[in-house]
C-alpha positions as CSV (number, residue, x, y, z in Angstrom):
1,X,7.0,5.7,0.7
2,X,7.0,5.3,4.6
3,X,7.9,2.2,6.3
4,X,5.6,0.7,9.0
5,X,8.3,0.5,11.2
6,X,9.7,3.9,10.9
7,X,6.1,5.2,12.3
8,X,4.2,5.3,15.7
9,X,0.7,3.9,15.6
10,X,-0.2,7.5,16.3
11,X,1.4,9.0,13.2
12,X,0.0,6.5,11.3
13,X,-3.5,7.1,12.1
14,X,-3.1,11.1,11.6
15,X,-1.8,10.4,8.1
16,X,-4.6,8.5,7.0
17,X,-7.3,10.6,9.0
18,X,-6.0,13.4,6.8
19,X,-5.9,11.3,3.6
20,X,-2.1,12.0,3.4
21,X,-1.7,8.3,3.5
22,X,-4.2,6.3,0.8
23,X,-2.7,3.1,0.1
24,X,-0.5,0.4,1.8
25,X,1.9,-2.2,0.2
26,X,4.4,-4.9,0.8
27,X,8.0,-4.5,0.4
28,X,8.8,-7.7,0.2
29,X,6.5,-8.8,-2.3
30,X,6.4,-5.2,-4.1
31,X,2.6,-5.2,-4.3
32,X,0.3,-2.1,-2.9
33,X,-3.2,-2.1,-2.3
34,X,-6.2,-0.6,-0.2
35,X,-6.0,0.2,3.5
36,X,-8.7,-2.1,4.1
37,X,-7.8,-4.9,2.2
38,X,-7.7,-8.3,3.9
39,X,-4.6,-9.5,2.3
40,X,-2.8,-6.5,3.3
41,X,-4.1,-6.5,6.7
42,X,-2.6,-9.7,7.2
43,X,1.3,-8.8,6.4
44,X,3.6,-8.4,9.2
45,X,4.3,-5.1,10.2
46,X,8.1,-4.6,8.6
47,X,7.1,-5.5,5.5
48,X,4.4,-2.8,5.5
49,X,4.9,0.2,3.8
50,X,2.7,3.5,2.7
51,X,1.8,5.6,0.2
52,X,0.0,8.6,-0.6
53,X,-0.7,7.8,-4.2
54,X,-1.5,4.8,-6.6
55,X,1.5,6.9,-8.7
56,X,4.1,7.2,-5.7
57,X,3.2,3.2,-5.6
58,X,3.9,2.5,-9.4
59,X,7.3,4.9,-9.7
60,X,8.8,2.5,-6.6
61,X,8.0,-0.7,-9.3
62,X,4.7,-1.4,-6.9
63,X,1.9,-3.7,-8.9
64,X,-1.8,-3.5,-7.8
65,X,-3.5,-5.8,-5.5
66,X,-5.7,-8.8,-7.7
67,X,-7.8,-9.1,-4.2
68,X,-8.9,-5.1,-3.6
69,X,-7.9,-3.8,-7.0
70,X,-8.8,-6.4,-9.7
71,X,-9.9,-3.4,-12.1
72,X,-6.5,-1.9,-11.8
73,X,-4.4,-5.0,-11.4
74,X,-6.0,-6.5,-15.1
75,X,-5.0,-3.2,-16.3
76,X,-1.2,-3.9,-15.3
77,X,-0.8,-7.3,-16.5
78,X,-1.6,-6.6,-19.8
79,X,0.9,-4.0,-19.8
């Protein structure tokens, strides 16, 4: 898990160009989703964080996004 804030701009957009980073969340709310999702787009910048995997995500106690994972997120809350 990386923090927004505890990475340039720059860093940021080598990770993802070589798919090291896959999926953002929010600490706050402890929900991770797609890069390009709208809601996720919309959180300030320290409550961002990253992750390489949907895995890495779930072992920090993450839950899917209902917006750009609804497949996924149904999934969890029957569990």
């Amino acid at each position: 898990m990386i923090p927004h804030t505890e990475i340039t701009d720059k860093e940021l957009k080598s990770l993802i160009r070589q798919r090291i980073i896959l999926f953002g969340g929010n600490a706050r709310l402890k929900i991770y989703g797609l890069l390009n999702c709208r809601s996720g787009k919309r959180m300030k910048k320290e409550n961002r964080v990253f992750f390489s995997s949907a895995d890495e995500a779930i072992e920090n106690r993450y839950r899917p996004c209902g917006h750009c994972m609804p497949a996924e997120y149904r999934k969890w809350k029957t569990t």
